[in-house]
DRENDO-1510 file (C-alpha; in Angstrom, 1 decimal, always signed):
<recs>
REC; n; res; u; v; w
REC; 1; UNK; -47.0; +15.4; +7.6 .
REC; 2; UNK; -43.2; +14.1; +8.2 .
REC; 3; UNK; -42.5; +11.1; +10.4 .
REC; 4; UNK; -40.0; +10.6; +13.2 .
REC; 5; UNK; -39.1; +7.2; +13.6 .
REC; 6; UNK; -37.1; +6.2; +16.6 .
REC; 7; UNK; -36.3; +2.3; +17.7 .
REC; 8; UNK; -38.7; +1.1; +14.9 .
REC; 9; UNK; -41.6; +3.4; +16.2 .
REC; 10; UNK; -42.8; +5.7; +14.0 .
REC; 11; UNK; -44.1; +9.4; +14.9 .
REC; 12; UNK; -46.0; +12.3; +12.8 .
REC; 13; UNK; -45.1; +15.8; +12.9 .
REC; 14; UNK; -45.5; +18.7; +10.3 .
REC; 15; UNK; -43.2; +18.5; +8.1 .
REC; 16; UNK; -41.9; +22.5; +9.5 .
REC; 17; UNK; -41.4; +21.3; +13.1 .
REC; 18; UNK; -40.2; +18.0; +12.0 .
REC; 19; UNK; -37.3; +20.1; +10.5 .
REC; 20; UNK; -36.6; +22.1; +13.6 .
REC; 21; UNK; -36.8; +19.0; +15.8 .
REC; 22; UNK; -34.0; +17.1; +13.1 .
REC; 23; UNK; -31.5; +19.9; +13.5 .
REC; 24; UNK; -32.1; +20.7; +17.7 .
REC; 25; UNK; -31.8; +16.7; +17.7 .
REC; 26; UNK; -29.3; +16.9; +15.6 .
REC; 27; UNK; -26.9; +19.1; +17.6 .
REC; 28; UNK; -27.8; +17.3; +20.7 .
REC; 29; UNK; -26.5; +14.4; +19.4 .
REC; 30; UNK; -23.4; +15.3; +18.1 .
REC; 31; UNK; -22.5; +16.4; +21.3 .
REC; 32; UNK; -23.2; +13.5; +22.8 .
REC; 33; UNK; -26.0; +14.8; +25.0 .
REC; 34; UNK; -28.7; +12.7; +25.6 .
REC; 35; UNK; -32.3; +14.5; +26.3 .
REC; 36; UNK; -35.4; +13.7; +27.1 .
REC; 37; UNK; -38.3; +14.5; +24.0 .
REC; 38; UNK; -41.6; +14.9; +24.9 .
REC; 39; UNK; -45.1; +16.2; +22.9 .
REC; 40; UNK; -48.9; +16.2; +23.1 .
REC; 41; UNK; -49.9; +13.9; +20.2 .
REC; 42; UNK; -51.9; +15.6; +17.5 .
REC; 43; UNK; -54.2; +12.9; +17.6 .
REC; 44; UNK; -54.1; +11.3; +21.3 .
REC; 45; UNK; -55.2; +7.3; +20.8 .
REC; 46; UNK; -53.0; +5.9; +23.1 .
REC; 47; UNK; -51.8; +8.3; +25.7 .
REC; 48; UNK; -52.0; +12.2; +26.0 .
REC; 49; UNK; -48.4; +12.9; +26.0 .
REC; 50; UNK; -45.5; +11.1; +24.6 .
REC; 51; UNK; -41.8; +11.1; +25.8 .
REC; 52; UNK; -38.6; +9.9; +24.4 .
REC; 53; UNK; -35.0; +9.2; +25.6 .
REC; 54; UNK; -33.2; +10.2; +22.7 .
REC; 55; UNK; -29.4; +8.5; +22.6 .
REC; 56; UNK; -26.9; +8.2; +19.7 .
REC; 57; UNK; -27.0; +4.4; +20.3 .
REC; 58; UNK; -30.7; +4.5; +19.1 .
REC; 59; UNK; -31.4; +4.6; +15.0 .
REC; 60; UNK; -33.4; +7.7; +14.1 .
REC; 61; UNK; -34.9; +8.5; +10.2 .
REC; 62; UNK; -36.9; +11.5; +9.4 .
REC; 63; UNK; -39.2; +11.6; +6.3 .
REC; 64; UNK; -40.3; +14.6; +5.0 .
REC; 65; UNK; -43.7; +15.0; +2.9 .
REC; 66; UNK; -41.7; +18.2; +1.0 .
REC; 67; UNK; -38.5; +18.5; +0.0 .
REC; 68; UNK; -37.8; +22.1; +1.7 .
REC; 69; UNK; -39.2; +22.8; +5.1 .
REC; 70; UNK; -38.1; +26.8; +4.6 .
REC; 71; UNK; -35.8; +28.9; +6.6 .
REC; 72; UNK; -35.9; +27.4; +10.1 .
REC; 73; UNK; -37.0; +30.0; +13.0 .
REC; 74; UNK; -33.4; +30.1; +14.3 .
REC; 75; UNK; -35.5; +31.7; +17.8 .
REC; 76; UNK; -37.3; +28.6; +17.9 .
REC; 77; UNK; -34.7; +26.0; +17.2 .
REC; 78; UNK; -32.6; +28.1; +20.2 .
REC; 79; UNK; -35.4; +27.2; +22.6 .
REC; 80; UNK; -35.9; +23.8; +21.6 .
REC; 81; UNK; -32.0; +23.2; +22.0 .
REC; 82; UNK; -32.0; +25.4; +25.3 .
REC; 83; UNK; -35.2; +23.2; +26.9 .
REC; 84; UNK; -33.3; +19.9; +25.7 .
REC; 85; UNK; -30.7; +20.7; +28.2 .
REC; 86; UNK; -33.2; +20.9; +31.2 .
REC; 87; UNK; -34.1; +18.1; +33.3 .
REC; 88; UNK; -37.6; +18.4; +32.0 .
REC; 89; UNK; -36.6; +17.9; +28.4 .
REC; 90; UNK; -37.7; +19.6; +24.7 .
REC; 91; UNK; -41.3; +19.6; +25.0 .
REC; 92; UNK; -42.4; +20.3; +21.4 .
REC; 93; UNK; -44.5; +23.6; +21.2 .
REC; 94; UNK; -45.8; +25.3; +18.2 .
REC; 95; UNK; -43.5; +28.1; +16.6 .
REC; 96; UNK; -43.7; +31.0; +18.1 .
REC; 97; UNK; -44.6; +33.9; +16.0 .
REC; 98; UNK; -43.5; +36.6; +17.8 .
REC; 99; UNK; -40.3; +35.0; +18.8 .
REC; 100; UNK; -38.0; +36.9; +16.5 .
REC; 101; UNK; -34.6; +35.7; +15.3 .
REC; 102; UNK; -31.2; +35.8; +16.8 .
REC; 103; UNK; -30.2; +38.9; +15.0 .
REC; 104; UNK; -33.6; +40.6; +16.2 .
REC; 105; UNK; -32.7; +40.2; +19.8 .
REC; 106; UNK; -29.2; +41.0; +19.3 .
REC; 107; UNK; -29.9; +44.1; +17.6 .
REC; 108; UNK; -32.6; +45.4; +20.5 .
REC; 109; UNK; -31.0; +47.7; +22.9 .
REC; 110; UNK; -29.8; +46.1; +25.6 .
REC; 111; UNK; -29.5; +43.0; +24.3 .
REC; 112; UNK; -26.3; +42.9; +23.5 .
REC; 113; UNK; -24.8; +43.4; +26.7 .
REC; 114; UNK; -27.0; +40.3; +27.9 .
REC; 115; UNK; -25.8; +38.0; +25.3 .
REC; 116; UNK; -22.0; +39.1; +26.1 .
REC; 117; UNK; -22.0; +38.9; +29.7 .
REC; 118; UNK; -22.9; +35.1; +29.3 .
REC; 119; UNK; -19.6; +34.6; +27.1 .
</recs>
């Protein structure tokens, strides 16, 4: 299990989303769009969701238990960045395994016609 800490708090993820959430938060950030981040705790002690308002003025740290998290799901770190933009917010979901990658869906017929138009 990694752990996001945020303004001195300190949260656990798996070390695989962990690693998606660092590099959607990531980007975010360094276009200096704030986002809402919300997630059903693994363990809910305190409260049954959990949100965050997540700012560049705020410190943020990741620890990883493993030094490689793997190829990240580039489908899945699209949708987390894509849901960070929505007034609802990323809401941390599982990994999708039938999600595909970029070049899956770019690569269906179709699809790249779709992903033009929006350029």
């Amino acid at each position: 299990m990694g752990t996001l800490t945020y303004d001195g708090e300190r949260f656990t993820f798996d070390d695989r989303t962990l690693a998606h959430l660092q590099a959607a938060l990531t980007l975010k950030l360094r276009r200096r769009e704030p986002f809402l981040l919300s997630w059903v705790p693994q363990e809910p002690i305190d409260s049954a969701r959990t949100s965050l308002w997540i700012d560049n003025a705020i410190p943020i740290r990741y620890d990883f238990d493993q030094t490689e998290p793997g190829r990240l799901n580039e489908a899945w770190l699209n949708s987390m960045v894509e849901m960070a933009g929505r007034a609802s917010g990323l809401l941390v979901t599982e990994e999708p395994a039938n999600l595909g990658t970029y070049r899956d869906r770019r690569e269906r017929p179709g699809a790249g016609r779709l992903a033009s138009a929006g350029r």
